[in-house]
C-alpha positions as MATLAB code, in Angstrom:
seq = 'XXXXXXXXXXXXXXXXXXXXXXXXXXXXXXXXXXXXXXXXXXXXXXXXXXXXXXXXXXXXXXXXXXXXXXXXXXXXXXXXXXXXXXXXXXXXXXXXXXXXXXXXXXXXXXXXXXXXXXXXXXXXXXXXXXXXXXXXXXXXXXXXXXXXXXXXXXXXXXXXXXXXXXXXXXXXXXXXXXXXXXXXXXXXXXXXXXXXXXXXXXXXXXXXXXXXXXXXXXXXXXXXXXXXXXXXXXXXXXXXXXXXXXXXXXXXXXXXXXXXXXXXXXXXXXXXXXXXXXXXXXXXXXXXXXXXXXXXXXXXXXXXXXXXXXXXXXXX';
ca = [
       0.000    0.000    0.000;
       1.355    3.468   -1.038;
       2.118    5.651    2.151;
      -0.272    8.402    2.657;
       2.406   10.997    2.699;
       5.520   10.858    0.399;
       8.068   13.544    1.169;
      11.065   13.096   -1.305;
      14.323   14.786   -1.106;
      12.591   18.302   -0.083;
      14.734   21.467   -0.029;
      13.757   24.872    1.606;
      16.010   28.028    1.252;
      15.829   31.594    1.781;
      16.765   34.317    0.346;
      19.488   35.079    2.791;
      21.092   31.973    2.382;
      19.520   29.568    5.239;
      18.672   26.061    3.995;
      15.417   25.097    6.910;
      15.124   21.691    4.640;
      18.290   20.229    3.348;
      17.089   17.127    0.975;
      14.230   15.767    3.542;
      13.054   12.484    2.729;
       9.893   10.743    4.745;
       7.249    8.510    4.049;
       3.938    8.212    6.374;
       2.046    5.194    6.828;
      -2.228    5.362    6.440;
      -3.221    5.060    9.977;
      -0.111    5.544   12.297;
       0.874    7.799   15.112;
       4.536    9.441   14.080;
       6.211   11.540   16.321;
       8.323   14.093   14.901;
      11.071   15.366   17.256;
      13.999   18.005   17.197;
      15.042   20.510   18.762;
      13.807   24.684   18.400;
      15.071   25.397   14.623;
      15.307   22.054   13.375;
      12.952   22.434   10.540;
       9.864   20.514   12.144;
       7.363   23.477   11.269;
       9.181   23.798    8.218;
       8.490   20.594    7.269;
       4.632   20.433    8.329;
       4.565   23.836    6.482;
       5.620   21.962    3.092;
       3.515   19.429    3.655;
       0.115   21.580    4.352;
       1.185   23.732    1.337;
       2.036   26.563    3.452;
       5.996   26.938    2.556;
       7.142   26.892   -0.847;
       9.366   24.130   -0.703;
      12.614   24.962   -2.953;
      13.208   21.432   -4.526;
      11.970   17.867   -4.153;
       8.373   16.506   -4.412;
       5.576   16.273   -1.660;
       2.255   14.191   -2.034;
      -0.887   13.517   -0.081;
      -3.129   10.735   -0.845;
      -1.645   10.788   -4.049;
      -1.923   14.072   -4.774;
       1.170   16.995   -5.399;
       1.273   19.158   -3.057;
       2.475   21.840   -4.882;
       0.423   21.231   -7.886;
      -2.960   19.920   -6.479;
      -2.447   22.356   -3.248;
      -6.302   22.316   -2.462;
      -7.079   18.353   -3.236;
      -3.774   17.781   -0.779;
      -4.904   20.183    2.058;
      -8.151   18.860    1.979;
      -6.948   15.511    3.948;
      -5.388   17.639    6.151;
      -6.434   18.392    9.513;
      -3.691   21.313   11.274;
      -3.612   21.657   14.827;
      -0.891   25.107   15.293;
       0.282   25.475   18.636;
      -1.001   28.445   19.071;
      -4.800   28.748   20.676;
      -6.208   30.651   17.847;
     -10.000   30.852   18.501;
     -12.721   33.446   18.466;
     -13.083   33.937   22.086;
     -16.886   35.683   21.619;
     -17.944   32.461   19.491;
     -19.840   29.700   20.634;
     -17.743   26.240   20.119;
     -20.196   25.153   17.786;
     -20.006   27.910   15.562;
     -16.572   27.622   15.470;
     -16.737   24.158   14.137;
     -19.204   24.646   11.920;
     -17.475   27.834   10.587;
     -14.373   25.912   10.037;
     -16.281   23.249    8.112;
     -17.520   25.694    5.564;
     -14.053   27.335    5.466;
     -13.388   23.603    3.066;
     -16.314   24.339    0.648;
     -18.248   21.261    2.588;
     -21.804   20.720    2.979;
     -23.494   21.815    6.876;
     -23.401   18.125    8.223;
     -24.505   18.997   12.028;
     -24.690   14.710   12.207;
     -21.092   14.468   11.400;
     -20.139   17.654   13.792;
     -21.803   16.396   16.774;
     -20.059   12.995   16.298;
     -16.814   15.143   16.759;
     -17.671   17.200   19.182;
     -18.556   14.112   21.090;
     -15.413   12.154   20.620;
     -13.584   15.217   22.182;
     -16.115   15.429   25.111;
     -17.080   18.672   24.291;
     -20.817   18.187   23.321;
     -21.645   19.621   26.479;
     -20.201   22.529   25.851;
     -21.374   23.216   22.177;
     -23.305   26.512   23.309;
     -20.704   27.765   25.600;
     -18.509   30.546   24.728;
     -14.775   29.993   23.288;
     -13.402   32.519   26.398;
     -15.689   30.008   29.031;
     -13.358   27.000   28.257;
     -10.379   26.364   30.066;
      -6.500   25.644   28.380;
      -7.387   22.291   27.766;
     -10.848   22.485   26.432;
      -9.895   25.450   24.195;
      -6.866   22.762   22.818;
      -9.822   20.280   22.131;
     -11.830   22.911   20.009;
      -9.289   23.647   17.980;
      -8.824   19.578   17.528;
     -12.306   20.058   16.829;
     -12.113   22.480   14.170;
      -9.267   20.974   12.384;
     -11.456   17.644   12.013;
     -14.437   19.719   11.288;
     -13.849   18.734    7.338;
     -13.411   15.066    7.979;
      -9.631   14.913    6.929;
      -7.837   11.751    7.162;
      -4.587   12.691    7.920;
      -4.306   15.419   11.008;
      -0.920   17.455   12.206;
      -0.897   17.912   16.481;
       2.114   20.939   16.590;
       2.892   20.464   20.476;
      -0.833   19.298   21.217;
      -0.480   19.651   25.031;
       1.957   22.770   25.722;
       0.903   24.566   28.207;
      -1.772   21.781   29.316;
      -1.465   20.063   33.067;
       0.123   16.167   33.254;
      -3.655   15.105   33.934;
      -5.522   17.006   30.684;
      -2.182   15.943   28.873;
      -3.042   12.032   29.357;
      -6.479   12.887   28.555;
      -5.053   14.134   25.243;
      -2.989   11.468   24.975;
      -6.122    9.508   24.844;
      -7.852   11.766   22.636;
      -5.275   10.957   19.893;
      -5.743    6.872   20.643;
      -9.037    7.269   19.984;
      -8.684    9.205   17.085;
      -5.936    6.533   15.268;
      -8.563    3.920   16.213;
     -10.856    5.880   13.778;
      -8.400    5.140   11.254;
      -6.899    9.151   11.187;
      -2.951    9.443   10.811;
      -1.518   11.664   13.304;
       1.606   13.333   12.958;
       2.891   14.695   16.110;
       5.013   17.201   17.181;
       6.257   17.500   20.759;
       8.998   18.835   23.023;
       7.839   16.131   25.791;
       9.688   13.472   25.205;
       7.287   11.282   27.319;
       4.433   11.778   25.285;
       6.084   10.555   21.702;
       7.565    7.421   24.233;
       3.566    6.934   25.348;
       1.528    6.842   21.842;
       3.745    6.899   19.232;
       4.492    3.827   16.440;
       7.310    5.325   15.114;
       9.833    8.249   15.314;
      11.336   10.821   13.256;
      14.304   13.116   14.361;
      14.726   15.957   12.383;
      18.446   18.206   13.088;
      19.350   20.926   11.227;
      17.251   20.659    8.603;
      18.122   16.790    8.029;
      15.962   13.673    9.067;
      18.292   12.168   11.013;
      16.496    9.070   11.951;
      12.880    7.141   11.155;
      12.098    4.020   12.543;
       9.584    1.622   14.877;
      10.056    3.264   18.465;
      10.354    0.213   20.138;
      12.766   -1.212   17.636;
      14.686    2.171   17.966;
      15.204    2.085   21.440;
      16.376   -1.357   21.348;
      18.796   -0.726   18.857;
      20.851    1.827   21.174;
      20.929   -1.125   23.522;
      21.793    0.602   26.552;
      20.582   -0.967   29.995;
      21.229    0.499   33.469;
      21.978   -1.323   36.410;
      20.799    0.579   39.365;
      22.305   -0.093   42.914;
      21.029    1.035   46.184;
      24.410    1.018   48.749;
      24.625    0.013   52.546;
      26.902    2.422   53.123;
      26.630    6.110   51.117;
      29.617    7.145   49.226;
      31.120   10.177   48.977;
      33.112    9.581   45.478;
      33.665    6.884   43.369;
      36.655    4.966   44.217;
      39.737    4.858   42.298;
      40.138    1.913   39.606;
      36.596    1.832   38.693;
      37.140    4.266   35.249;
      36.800    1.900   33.123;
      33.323    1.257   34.154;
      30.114    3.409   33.176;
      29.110    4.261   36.949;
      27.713    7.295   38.316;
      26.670    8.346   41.873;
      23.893    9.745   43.195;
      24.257   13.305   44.599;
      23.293   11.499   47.999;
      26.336    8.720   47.762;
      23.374    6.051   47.902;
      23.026    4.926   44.994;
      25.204    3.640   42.054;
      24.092    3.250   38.354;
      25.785    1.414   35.697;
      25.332    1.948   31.940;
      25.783   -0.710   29.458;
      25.517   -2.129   26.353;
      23.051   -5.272   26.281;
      24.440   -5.970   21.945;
      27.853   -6.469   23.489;
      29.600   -9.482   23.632;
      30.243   -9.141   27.278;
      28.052   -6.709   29.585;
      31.258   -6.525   32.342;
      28.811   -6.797   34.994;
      30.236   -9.660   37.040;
      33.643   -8.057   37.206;
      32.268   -4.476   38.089;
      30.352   -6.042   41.135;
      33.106   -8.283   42.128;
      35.600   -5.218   41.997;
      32.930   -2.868   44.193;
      33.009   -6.272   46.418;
      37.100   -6.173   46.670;
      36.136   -2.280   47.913;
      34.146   -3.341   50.674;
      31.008   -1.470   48.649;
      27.766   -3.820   49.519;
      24.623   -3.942   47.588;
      21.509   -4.277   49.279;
      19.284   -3.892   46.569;
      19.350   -3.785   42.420;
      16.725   -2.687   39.841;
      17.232   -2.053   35.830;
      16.013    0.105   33.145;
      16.468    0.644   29.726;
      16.824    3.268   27.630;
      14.132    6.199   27.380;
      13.309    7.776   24.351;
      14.899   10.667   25.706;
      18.492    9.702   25.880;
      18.017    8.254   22.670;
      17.071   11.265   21.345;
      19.858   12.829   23.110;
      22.326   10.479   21.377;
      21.465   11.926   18.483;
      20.963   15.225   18.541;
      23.221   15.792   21.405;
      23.234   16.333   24.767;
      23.057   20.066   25.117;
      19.503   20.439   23.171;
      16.837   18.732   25.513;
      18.195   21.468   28.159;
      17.979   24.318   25.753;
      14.156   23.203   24.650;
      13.254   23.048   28.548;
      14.395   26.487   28.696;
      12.616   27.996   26.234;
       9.239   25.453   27.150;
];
């Protein structure tokens, strides 16, 4: 089966010289959940923008559905459902209106059947005759879900869905977009949590300077790093590591309780019986071990490097 988006070697410059797209290449299964991550500047909105038909991509070819972007711009948009992340709504307007606004906005017939069934999948039937400035942060985010699916795309773009939006209305989110995959729409997600691409999606893009670094299966990719840790809770706290234990991937807790261990679970060896044995020669006793692997987000770090996860918190 064709993917549902084809992005081939795409190429965005300015006129001042800055290439956003640098020869972009991604294609997007019917149906998925795809997280797209980078860092601030790394051509994610860019990239939507080509996709949507609102950048005029420099070089390469982009279809929907079969269709070219750049030469059937309105049969392409019309699968496509964009959720900015800015709250853009008109806060005297009922919710309703704004969906059914946004409908006609398409060209498509009133279908109040079809608008209700939305409305309803985002819990927000209740509040159909309630002004936009009533809702709260996380309704608001669910009316302009609404409106982008007002047109009954197949294909719908979440641009950080649930900035700004407490850890409890971000799981309810979370589910939102479940729910919405179930219903056979392809998501493509944007996000600066790393938690919430590691919670729903199939698989993962990194995008870096303009490049797609990366797109595979999320599971499969955080396999493939193969890092474990080995996490050890002391007897006795330490105050430093002790000497002759460099060659070893520890680090201590801030505390001196607790010891982790980082390795590699594709190696031929793992060097885990001779790194306990040698804390053992150092009278350092274990009372307790747990492990972990990998999180999305030190994968992602691995890749883009470690100083960008810091510098998107700061600017969150």
């Amino acid at each position: 089966m064709a993917p549902i988006i084809s992005i081939k070697n795409i190429t965005k410059s300015y006129d001042n010289g800055f290439q956003a797209l640098k020869g972009a290449s991604l294609d997007i299964e019917k149906g998925e959940i795809i997280a797209l991550l980078g860092p601030n500047g790394a051509g994610k909105t860019t990239l939507i923008g080509a996709i949507c038909g609102l950048v005029k991509i420099t070089s390469g070819t982009v279809t929907v559905g079969g269709f070219d972007a750049v030469t059937q711009p309105r049969d392409a948009r019309r699968m496509i459902g964009l959720v900015p992340q800015e709250i853009a709504l008109d806060i005297f307007e009922t919710v309703w209106n704004s969906v059914k606004f946004s409908r006609g906005l398409f060209g498509c017939r009133p279908d109040d059947a079809y608008l209700e069934k939305v409305l309803k999948s985002l819990s927000l039937w209740d509040k159909k005759d309630e002004k936009n400035q009533a809702l709260s942060g996380g309704m608001k985010r669910r009316v302009m879900i609404a409106k982008a699916l007002s047109h009954n795309p197949t294909i719908l773009f979440l641009d950080e869905p649930s900035a700004g939006v407490d850890v409890a209305l971000r799981r309810d989110m979370w589910e939102v977009v479940r729910k919405l995959r179930e219903d056979g729409v392809t998501v493509i997600l944007t996000t600066h949590y790393i938690e919430e691409a590691e919670e729903m999606a199939d698989r993962v893009a990194v995008i870096n300077k303009g490049e797609i670094l990366l797109v595979q299966d999320k599971d499969a990719l955080m396999a493939s790093f193969g890092k474990k840790h080995l996490v050890m809770e002391l007897n006795d706290p330490l105050a430093a590591l002790p000497a002759g234990l460099e060659a070893y991937d520890l680090s201590l807790s801030e505390n001196g309780t607790q010891l982790t261990y980082a390795y590699d679970t594709n190696a031929e060896r793992t060097g885990l019986t001779r790194m306990i044995a040698e804390l053992a020669e150092r009278g350092i006793s274990v009372h307790d071990l747990a492990s972990r692997e990998n999180s999305l987000e030190e994968v992602f770090l691995t890749l883009v490097g470690d100083d960008t996860l810091a510098a998107q918190e700061a600017k969150a």
